[in-house]
C-alpha positions as a Python dict, from the first residue, in 0.01 Angstrom:
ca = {
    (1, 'X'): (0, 0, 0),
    (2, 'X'): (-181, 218, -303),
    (3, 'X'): (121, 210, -558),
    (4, 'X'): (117, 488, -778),
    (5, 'X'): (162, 432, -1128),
    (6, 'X'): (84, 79, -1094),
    (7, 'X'): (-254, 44, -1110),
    (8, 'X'): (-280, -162, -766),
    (9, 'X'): (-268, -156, -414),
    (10, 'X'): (-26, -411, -220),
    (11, 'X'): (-69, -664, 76),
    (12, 'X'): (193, -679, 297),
    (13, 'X'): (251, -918, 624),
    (14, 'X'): (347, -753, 922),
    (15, 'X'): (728, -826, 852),
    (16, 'X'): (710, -647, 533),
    (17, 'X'): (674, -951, 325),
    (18, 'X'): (467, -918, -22),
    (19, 'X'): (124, -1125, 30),
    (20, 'X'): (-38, -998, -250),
    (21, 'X'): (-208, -732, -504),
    (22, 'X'): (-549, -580, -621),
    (23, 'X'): (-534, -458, -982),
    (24, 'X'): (-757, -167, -1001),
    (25, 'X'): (-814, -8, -1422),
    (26, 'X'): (-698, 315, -1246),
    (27, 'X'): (-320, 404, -1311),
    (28, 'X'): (-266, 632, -1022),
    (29, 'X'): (-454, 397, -697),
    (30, 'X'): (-406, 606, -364),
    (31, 'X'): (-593, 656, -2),
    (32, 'X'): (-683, 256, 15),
    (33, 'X'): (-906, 234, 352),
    (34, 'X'): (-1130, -104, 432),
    (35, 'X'): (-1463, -29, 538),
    (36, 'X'): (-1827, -193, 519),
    (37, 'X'): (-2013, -364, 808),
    (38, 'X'): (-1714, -614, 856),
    (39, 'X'): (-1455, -394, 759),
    (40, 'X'): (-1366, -644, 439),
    (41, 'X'): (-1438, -414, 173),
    (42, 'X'): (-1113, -205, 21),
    (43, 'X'): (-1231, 143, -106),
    (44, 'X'): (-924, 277, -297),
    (45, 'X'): (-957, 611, -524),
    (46, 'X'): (-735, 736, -800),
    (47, 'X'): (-633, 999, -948),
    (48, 'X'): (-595, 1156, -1289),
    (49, 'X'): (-279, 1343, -1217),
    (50, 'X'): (-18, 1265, -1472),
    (51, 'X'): (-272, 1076, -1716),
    (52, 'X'): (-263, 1244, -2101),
    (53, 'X'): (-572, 1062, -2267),
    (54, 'X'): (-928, 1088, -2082),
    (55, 'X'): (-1056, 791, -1941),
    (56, 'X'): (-1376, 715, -1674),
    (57, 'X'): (-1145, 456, -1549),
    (58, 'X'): (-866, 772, -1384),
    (59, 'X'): (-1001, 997, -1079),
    (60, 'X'): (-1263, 690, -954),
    (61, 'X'): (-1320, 534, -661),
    (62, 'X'): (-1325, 177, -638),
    (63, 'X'): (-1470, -57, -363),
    (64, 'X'): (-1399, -445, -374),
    (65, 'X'): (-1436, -724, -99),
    (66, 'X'): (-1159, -882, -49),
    (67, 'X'): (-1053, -1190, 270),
    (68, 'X'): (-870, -948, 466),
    (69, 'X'): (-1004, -736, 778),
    (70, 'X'): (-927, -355, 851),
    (71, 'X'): (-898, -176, 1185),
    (72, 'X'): (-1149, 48, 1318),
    (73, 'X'): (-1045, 399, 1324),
    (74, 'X'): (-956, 502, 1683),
    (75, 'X'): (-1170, 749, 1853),
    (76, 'X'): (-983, 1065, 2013),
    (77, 'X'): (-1233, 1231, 2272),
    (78, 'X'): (-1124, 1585, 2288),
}
């Protein structure tokens, strides 16, 4: 969960129960998606939306590895 404002993106269990966080230097985190040959890797972006002083840090996109593993995407054949 990319919390906005916060600077991080939240790990929940599946009964909603706080696991843990990734601090990110970006204020605004949003869009978190794992990805990479395992699907370990968290790619989060940010925004600078709401930020007054310029920093490289606001509208980035991050990538870290972290112990976790994502879900493939499912494919829709249309």
């Amino acid at each position: 969960n990319a919390q906005w404002g916060a600077g991080r993106v939240a790990v929940y269990d599946p009964q909603g129960q706080f696991i843990e966080a990734f601090a990110f230097p970006a204020q605004n985190t949003s869009c978190p998606a794992f990805g990479g040959a395992d699907l370990s890797t968290l790619y989060v972006t940010s925004a600078r939306q709401g930020i007054d002083a310029p920093d490289d840090a606001q509208g980035a996109t991050y990538a870290i590895k972290t112990s976790y593993t994502g879900q493939r995407e499912h494919r829709v054949i249309l």
